[in-house]
Backbone bond lengths (Angstrom), bond angles and torsions (degrees), N, CA, C in turn:
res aa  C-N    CA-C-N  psi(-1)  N-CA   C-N-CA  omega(-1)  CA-C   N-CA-C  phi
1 X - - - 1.453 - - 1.518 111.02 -
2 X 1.671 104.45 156.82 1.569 92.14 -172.60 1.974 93.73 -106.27
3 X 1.678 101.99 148.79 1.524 113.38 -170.09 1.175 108.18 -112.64
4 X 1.412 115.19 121.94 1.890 107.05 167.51 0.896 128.55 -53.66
5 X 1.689 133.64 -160.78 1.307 134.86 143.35 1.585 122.15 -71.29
6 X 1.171 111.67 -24.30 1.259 138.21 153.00 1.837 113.54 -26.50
7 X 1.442 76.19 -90.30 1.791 109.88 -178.80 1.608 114.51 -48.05
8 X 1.355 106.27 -46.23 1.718 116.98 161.05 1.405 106.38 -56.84
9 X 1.532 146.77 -36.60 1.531 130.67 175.05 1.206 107.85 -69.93
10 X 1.607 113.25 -29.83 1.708 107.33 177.23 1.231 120.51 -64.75
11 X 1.779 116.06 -28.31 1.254 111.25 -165.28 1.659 90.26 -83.49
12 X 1.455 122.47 -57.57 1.769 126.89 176.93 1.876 93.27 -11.60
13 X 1.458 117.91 -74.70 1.277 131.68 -160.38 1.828 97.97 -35.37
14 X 1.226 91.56 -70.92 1.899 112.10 -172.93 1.606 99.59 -46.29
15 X 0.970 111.36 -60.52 1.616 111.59 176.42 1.533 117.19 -48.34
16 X 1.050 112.21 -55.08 1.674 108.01 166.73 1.408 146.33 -79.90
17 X 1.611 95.73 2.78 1.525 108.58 163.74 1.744 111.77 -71.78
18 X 1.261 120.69 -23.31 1.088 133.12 -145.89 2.073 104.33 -83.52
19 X 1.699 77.00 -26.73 1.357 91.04 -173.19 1.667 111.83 -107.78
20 X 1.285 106.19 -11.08 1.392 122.54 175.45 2.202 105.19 -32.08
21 X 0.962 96.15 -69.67 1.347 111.84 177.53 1.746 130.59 -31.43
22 X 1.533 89.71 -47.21 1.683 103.40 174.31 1.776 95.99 -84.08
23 X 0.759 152.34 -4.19 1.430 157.62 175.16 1.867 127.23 -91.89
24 X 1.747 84.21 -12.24 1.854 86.03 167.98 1.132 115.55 121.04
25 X 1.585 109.31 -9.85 1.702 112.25 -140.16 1.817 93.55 -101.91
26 X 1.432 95.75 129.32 1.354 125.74 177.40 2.040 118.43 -23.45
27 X 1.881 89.97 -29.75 1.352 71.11 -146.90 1.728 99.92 -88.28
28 X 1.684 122.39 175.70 1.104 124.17 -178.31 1.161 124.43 -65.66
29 X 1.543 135.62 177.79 1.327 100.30 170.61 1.747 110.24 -118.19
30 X 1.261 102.98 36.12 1.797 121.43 153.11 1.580 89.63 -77.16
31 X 1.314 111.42 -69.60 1.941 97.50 -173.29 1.050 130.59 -49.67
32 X 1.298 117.66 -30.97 1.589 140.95 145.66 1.591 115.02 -9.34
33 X 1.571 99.81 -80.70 1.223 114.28 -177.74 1.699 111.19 -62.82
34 X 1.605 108.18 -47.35 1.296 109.34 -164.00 1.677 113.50 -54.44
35 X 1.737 114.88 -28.01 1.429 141.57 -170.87 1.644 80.48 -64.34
36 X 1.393 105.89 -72.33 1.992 102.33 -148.79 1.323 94.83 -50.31
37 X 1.597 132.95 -51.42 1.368 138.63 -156.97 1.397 117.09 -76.84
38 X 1.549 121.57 17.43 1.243 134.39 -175.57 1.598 87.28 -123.22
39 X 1.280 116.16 -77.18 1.333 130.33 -167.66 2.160 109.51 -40.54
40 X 1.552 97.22 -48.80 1.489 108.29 161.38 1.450 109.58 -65.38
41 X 1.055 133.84 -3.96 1.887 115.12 162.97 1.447 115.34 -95.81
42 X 1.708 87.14 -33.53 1.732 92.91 164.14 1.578 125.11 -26.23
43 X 1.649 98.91 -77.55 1.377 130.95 -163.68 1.445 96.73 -74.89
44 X 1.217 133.95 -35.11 1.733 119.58 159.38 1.739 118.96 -56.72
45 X 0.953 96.73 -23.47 1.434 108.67 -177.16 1.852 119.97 -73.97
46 X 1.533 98.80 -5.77 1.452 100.73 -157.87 1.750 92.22 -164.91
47 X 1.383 110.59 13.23 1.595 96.07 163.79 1.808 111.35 -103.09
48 X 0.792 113.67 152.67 1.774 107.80 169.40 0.655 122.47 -125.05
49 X 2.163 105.48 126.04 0.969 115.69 -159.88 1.442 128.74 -87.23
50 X 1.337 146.52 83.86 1.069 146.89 -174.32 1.909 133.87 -41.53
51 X 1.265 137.25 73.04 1.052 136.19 -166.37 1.464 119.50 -44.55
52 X 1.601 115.52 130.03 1.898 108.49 -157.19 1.657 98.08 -67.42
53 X 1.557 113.22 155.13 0.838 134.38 155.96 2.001 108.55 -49.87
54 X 1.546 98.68 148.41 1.458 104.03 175.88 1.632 106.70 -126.67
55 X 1.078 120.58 8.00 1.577 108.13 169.55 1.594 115.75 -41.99
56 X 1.403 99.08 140.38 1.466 103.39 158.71 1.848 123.61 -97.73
57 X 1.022 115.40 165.98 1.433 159.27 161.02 1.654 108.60 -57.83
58 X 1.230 127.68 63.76 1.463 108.03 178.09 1.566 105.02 -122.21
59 X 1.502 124.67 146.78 1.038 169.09 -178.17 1.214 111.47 -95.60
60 X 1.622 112.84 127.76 1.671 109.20 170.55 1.099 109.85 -146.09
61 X 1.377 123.01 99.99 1.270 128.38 -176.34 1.577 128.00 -74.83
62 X 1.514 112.44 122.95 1.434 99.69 -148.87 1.337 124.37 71.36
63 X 1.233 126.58 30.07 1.591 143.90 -176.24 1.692 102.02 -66.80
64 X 1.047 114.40 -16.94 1.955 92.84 -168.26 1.603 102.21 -106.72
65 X 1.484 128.05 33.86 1.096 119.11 130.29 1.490 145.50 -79.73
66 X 1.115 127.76 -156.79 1.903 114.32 -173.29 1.238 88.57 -76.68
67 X 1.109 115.54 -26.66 2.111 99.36 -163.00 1.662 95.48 -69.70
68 X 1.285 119.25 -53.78 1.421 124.80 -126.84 2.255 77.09 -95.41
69 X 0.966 115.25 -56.32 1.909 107.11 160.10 1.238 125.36 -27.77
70 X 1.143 122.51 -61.96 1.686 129.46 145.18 1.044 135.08 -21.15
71 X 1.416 116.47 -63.26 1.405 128.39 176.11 1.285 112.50 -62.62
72 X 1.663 116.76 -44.62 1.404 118.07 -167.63 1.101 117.66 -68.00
73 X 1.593 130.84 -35.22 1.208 142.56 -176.77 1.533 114.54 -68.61
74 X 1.279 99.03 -36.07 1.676 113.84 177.20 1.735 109.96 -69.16
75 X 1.164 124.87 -44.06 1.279 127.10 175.24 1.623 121.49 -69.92
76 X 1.304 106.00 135.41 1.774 116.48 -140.20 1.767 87.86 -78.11
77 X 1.245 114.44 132.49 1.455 124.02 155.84 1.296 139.28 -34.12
78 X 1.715 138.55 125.64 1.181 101.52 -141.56 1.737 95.12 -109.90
79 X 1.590 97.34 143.27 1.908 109.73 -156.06 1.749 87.90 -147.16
80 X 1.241 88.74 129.78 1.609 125.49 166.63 1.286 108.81 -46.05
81 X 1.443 122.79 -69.49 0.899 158.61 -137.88 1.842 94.43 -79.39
82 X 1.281 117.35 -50.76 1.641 125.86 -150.07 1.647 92.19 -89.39
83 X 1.273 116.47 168.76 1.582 130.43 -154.84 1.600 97.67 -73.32
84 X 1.164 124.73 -52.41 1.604 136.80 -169.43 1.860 97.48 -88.88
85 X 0.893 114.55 -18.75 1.721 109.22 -178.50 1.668 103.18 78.24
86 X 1.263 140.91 -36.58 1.489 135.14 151.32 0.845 69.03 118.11
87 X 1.897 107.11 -174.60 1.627 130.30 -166.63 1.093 98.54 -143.42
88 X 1.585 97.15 168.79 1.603 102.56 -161.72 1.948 95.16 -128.37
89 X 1.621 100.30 156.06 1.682 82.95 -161.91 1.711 84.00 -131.85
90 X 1.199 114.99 170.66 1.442 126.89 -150.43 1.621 94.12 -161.28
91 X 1.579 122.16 87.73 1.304 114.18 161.11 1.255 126.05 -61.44
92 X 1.278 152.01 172.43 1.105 154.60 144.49 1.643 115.42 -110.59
93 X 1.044 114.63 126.16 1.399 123.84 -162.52 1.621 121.47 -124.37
94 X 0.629 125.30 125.44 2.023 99.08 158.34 1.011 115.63 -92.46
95 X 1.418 141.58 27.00 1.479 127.38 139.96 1.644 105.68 -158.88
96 X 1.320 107.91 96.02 1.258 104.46 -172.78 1.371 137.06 -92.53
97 X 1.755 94.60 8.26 1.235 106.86 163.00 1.525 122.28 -94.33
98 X 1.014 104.45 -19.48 1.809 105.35 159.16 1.458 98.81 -75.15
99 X 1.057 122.36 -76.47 1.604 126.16 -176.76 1.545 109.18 -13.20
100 X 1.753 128.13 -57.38 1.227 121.08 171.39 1.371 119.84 -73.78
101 X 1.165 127.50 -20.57 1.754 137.33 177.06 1.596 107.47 -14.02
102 X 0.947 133.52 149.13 1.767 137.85 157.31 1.535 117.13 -53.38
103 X 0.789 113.03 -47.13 1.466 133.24 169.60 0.969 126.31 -129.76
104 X 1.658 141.95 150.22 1.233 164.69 -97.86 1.729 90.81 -129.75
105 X 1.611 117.32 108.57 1.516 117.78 -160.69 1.908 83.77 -91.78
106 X 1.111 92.95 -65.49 1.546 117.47 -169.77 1.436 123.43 -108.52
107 X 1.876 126.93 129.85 1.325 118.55 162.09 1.447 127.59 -71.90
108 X 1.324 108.80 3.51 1.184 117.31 -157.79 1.946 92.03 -100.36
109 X 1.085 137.00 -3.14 1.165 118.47 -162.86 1.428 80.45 -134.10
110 X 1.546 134.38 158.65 1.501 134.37 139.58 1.212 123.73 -17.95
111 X 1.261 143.52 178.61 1.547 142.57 147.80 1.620 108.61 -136.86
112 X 1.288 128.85 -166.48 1.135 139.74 -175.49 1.371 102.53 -176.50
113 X 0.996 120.20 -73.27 1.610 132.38 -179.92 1.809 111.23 88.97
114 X 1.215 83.77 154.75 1.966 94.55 -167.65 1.292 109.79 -63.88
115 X 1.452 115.79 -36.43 1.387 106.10 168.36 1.539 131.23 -41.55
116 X 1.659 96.10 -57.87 1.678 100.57 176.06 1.699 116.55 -55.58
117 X 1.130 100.30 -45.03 1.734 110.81 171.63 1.402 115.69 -38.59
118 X 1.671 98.72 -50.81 1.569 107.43 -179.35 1.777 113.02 -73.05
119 X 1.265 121.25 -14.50 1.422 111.52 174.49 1.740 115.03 -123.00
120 X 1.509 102.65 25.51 1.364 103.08 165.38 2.026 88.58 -136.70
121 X 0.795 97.67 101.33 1.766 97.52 177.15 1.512 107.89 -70.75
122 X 1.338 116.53 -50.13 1.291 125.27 -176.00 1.586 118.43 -55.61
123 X 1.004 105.04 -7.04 2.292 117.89 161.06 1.048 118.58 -113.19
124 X 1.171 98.41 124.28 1.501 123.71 -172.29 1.896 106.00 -110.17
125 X 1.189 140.48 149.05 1.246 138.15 151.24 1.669 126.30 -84.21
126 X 1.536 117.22 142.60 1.214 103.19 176.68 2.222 98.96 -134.62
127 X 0.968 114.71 148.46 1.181 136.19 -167.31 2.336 81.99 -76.40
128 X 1.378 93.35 123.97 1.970 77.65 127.13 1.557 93.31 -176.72
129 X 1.421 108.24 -153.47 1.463 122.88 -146.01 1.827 100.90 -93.70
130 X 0.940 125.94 16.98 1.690 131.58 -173.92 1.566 108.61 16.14
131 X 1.530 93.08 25.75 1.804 83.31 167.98 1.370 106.78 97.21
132 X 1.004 148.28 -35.13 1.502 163.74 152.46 1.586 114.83 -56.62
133 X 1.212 138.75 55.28 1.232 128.67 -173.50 1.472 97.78 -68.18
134 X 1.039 130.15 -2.90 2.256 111.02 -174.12 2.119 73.11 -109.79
135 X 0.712 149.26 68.37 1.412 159.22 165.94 1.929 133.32 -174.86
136 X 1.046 115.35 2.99 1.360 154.09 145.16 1.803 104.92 -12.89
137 X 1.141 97.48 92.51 1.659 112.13 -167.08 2.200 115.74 -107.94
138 X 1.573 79.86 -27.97 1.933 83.25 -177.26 1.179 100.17 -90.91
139 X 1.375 109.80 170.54 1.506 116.46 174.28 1.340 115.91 -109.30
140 X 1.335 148.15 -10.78 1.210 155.68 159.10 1.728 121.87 -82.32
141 X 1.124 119.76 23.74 1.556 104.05 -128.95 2.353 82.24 -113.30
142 X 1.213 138.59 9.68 0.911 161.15 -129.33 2.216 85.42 -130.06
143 X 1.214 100.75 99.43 1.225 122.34 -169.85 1.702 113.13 78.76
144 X 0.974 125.80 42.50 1.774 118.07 -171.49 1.693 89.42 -88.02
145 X 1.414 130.55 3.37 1.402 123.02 174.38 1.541 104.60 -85.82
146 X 0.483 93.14 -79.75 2.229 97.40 177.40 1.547 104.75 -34.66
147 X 1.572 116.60 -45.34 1.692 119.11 -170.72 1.536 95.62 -77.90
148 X 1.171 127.03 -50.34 1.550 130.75 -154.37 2.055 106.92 -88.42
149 X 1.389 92.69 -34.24 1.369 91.98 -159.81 1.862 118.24 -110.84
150 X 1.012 99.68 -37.48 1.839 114.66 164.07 1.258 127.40 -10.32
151 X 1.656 96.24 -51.35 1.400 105.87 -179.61 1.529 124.84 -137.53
152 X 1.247 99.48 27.40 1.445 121.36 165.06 0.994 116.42 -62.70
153 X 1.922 111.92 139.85 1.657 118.38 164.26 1.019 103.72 -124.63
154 X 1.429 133.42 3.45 1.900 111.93 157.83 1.539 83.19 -158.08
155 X 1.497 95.04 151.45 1.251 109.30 -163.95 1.972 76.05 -144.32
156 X 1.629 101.23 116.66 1.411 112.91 156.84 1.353 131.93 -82.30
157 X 1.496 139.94 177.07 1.399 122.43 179.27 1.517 93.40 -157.09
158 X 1.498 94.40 98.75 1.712 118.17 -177.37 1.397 107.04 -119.22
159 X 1.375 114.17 1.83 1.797 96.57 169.68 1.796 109.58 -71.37
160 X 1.615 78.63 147.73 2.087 90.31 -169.25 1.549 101.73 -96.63
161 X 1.180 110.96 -162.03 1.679 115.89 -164.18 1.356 106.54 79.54
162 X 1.446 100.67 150.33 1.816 120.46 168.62 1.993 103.80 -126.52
163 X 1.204 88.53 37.98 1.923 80.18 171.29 2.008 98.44 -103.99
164 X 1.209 81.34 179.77 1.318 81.65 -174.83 1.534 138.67 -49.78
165 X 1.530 96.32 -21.68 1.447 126.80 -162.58 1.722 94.06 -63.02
166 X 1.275 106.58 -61.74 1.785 127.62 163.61 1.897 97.64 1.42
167 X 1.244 103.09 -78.00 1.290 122.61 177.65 1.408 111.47 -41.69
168 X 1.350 113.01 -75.92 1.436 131.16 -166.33 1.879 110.13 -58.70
169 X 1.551 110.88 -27.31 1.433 132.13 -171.53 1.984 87.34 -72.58
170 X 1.528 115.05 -45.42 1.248 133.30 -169.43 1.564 109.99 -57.35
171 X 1.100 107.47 -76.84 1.767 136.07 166.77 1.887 105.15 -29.00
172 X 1.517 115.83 -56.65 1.126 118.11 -167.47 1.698 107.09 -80.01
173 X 1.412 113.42 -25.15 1.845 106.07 173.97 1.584 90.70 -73.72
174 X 1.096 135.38 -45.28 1.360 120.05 -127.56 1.953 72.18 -89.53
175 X 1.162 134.38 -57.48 1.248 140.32 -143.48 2.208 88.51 -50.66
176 X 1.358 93.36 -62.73 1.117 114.09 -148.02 1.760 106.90 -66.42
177 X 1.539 106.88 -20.48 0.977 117.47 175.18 1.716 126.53 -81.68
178 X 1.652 98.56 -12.90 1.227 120.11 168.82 1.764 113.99 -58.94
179 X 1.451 90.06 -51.51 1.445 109.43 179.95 1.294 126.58 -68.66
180 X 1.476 123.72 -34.59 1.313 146.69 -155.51 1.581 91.59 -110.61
181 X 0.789 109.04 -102.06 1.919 116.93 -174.18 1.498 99.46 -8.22
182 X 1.271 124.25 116.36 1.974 132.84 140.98 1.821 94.68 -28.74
183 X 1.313 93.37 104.65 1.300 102.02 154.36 1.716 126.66 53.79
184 X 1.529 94.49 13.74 1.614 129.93 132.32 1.984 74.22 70.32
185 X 1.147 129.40 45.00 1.381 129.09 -178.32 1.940 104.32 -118.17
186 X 1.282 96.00 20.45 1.747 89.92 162.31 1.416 116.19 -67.79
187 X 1.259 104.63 154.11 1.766 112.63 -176.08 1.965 96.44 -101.42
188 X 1.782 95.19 116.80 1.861 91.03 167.47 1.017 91.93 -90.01
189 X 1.611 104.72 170.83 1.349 129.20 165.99 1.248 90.57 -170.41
190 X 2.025 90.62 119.06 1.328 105.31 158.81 1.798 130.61 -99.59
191 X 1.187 120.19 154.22 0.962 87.23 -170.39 2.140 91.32 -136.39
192 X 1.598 124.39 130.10 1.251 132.14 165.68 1.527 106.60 -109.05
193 X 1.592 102.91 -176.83 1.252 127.62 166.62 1.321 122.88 -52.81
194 X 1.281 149.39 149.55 1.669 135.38 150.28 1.937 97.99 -65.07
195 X 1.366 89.73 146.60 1.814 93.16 175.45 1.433 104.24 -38.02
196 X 1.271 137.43 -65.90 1.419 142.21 -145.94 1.601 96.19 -62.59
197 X 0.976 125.16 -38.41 1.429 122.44 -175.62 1.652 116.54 -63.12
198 X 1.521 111.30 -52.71 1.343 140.77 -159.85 1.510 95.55 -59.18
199 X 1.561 128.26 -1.49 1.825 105.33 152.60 1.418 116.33 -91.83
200 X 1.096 112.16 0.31 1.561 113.29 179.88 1.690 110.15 -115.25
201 X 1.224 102.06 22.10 1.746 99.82 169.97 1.945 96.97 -132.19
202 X 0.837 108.93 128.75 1.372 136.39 -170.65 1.745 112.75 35.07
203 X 1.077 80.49 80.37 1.703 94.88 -164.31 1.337 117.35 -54.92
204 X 1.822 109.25 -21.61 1.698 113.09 -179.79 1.804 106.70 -72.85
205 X 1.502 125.62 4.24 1.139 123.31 -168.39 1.282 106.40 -108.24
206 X 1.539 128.35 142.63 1.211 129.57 -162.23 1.952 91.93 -67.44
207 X 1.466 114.02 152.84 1.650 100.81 150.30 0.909 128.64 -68.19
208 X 1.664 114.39 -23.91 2.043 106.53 174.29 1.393 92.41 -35.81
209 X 1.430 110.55 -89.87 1.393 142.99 -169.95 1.525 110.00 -26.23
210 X 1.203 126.73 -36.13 1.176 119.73 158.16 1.247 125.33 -57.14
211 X 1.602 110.50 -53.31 1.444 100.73 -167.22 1.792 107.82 -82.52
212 X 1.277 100.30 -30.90 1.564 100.83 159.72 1.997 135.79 -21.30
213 X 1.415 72.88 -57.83 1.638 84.07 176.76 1.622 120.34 -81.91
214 X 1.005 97.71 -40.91 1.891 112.76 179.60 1.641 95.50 -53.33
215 X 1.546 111.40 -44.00 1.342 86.15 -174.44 1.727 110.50 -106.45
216 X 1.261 114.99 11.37 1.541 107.98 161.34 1.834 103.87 -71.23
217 X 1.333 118.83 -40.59 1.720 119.98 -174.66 1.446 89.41 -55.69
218 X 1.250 128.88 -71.41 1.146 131.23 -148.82 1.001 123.26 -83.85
219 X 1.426 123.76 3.75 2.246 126.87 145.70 1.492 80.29 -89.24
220 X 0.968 137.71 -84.91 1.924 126.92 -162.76 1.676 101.98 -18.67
221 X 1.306 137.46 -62.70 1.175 106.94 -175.98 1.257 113.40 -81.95
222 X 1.721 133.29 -42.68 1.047 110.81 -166.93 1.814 117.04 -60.48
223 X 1.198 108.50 -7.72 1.883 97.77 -173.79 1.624 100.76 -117.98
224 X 1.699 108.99 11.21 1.634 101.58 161.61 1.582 103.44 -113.84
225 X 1.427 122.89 -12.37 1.500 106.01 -155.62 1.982 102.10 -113.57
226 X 1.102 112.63 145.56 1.529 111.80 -167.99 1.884 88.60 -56.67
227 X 1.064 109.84 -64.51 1.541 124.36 -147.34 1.406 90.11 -115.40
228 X 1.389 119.31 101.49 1.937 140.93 156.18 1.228 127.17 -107.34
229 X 1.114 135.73 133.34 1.643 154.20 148.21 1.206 111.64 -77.93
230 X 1.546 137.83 134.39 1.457 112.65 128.21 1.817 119.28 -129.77
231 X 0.994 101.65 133.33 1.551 134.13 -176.43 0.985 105.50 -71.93
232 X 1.590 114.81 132.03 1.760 142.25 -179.28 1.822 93.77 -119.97
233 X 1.125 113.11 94.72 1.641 101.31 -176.33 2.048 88.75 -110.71
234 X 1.770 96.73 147.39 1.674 96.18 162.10 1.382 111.63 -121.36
235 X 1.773 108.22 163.51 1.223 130.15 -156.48 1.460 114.58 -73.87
236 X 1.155 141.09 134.54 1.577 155.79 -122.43 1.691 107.29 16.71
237 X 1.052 132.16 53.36 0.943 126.07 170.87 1.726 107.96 -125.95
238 X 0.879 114.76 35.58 1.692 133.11 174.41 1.687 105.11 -36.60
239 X 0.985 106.45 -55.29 1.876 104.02 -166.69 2.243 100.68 -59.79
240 X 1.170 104.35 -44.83 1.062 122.64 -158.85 1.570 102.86 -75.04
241 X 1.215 115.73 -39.96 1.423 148.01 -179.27 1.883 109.30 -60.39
242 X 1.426 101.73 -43.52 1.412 118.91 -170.89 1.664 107.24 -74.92
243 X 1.643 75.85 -52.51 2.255 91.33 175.54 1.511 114.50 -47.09
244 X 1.399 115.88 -49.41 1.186 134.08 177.34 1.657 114.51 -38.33
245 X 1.468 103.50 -46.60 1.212 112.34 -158.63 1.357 105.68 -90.57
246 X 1.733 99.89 -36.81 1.701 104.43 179.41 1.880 120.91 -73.64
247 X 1.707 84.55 -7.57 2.026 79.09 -165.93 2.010 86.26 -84.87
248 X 1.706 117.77 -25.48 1.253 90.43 -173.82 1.724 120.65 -84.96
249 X 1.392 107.32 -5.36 1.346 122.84 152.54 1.648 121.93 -41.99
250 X 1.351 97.37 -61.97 2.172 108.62 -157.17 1.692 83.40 -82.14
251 X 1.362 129.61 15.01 1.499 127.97 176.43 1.594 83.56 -84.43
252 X 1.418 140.61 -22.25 1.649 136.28 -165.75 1.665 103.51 -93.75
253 X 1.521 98.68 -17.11 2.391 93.45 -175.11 1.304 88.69 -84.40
């Protein structure tokens, strides 16, 4: 609850009845009690009680592609003030200082750009190792488990590619999140292609190998993680794609 300046002399009062006694003072300590238990209806009477915020904690690994841009913008900002308290979002990047840049440094890394940063406040970027530690591209990225993952309640899995890394990027959230997460009760959700799509997304990759991996990630979490999703999203279908992801989300308010 929030206390005035007011409400703080009431509590001073309550606090020093307690001690009234060792100090000399006449009165019994039936009056004692009867004082705090008057003075405590008082201060119920005139504190306000504020109902907690319910935002979540979500994580998006590999967030600065179209999927993980999408999603972020769509997820409500996180405010004190509003009924659910909003959520707070935590990209995961491998270089998140290009990733925020003004303009587009490199194709080789994600982007986001400062603009978007500047009109979604509630996303933040965090550097880490995408699973590849002998490949290690950010410069901050040296604890992103404790910063990124600690207090996470859904942790998505939007990094793209079908090389091996895919996997290994997979293995290291879920591992680390075992470890890190209170009671290892984060919600994954992975999310791939529907088959029909998966020849027109990284076309230099065999389809074995595609579908190979999509579904090595996706027994890895469902038979390591308490609480799993996995997501069949299709191609230009972004609005629909986002809903998908957010209705198995607001399954946590």
């Amino acid at each position: 609850f929030i206390v005035s300046p007011n409400h703080k002399y009431i509590l001073s009062i309550m606090t020093t009845t307690t001690t009234t006694r060792r100090r000399g003072s006449s009165l019994t300590p039936t009056s004692v009690f009867a004082l705090r238990c008057i003075l405590f209806l008082l201060l119920s009477s005139v504190v306000q009680v504020v109902p907690a915020a319910y935002g979540l904690n979500i994580v998006l690994a590999g967030g600065t592609g179209s999927v993980g841009r999408a999603l972020a913008s769509r997820l409500s900002p996180f405010d004190y003030s509003s009924a659910d308290g909003g959520d707070r979002v935590t990209i995961l990047c491998r270089n998140a200082f290009l990733a925020a840049a003004p303009i587009r440094a490199s194709s080789q890394f994600g982007w986001l750009g400062k603009s978007f940063l500047d009109e979604n406040p509630h996303v933040s970027l965090r550097d880490w190792d995408g699973g590849d530690l002998l490949d290690i591209v950010g410069q901050d990225w040296v604890g992103w488990q404790q910063d990124a993952l600690s207090q996470a309640d859904v942790i998505v899995h939007v990094y793209g590619g079908y090389t091996e890394q895919k996997v290994m990027a997979c293995e290291r959230l879920v591992r680390e999140s075992i470890v890190t997460v209170k009671n290892s009760k984060a919600l994954h959700i992975t999310v791939a292609p529907v088959e029909q799509d998966l020849a027109f997304v990284s076309p230099n990759c065999a389809m074995s190998l595609k579908k190979k991996r999509i579904q090595q990630c996706e027994e890895m979490v469902l038979s390591n993680c308490q609480f799993a999703k996995c997501l069949k999203i299709e191609a230009n279908r972004m609005e629909q794609n986002c809903d998908d992801i957010l209705k198995v989300i607001d399954e946590l308010r």
